[in-house]
C-alpha positions as CSV (number, residue, x, y, z in Angstrom):
1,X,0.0,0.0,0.0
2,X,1.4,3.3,-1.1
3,X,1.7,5.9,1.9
4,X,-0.3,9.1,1.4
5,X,2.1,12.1,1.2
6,X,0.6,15.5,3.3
7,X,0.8,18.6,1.2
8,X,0.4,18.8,-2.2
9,X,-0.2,16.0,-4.8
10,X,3.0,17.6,-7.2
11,X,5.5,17.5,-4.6
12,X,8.4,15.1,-5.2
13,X,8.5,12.0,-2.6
14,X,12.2,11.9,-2.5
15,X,11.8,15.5,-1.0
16,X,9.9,13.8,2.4
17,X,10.0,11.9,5.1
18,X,8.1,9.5,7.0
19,X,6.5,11.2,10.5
20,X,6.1,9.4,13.9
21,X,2.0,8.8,12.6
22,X,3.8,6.7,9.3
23,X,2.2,9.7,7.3
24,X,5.2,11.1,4.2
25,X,5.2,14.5,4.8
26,X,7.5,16.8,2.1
27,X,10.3,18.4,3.7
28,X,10.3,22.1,3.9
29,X,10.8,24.0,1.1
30,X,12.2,27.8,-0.2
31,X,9.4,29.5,-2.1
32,X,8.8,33.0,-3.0
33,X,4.6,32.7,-1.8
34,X,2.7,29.9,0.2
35,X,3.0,27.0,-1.2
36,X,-0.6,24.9,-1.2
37,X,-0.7,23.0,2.0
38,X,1.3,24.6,3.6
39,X,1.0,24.1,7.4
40,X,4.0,27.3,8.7
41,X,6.7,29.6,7.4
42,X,10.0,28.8,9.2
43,X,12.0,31.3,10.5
44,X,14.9,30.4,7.8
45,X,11.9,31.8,5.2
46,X,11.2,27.9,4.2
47,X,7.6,26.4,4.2
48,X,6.7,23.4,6.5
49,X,3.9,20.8,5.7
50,X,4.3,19.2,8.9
51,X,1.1,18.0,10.5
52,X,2.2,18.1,14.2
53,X,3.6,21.3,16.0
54,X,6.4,19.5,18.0
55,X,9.6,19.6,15.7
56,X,8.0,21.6,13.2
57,X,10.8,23.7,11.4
58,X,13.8,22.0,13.5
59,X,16.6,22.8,11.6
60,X,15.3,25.8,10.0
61,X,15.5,28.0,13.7
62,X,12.3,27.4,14.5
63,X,8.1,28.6,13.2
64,X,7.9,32.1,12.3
65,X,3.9,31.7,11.8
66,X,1.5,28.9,12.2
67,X,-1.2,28.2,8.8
68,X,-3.6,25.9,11.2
């Protein structure tokens, strides 16, 4: 059974990794607007489809905003 990837349906898969639900969730990403689905804006400017708050953005200094 494939795993269902949070955030949009484009994304590339090798961009992701698997969360502690088993859910592949895409990595954060540098864009110059929100990307669909996106769930914060890192401090670092990047945008996080993660679907839990803790270690959201670790790595990338931390959540600058929250989208949900």
């Amino acid at each position: 059974m494939a795993k269902r990837v949070a955030g949009s349906s484009n994304l590339v898969t090798e961009d992701s990794y698997v969360n502690h639900d088993g859910v592949r969730v895409h990595k954060p990403i540098h864009a110059k607007s929100k990307p669909a689905n996106a769930t914060a804006r890192c401090r670092d400017g990047s945008y996080s489809f993660s679907t839990h708050h803790r270690g959201t953005c670790s790595g990338h200094r931390g959540v600058a905003e929250w989208y949900r």
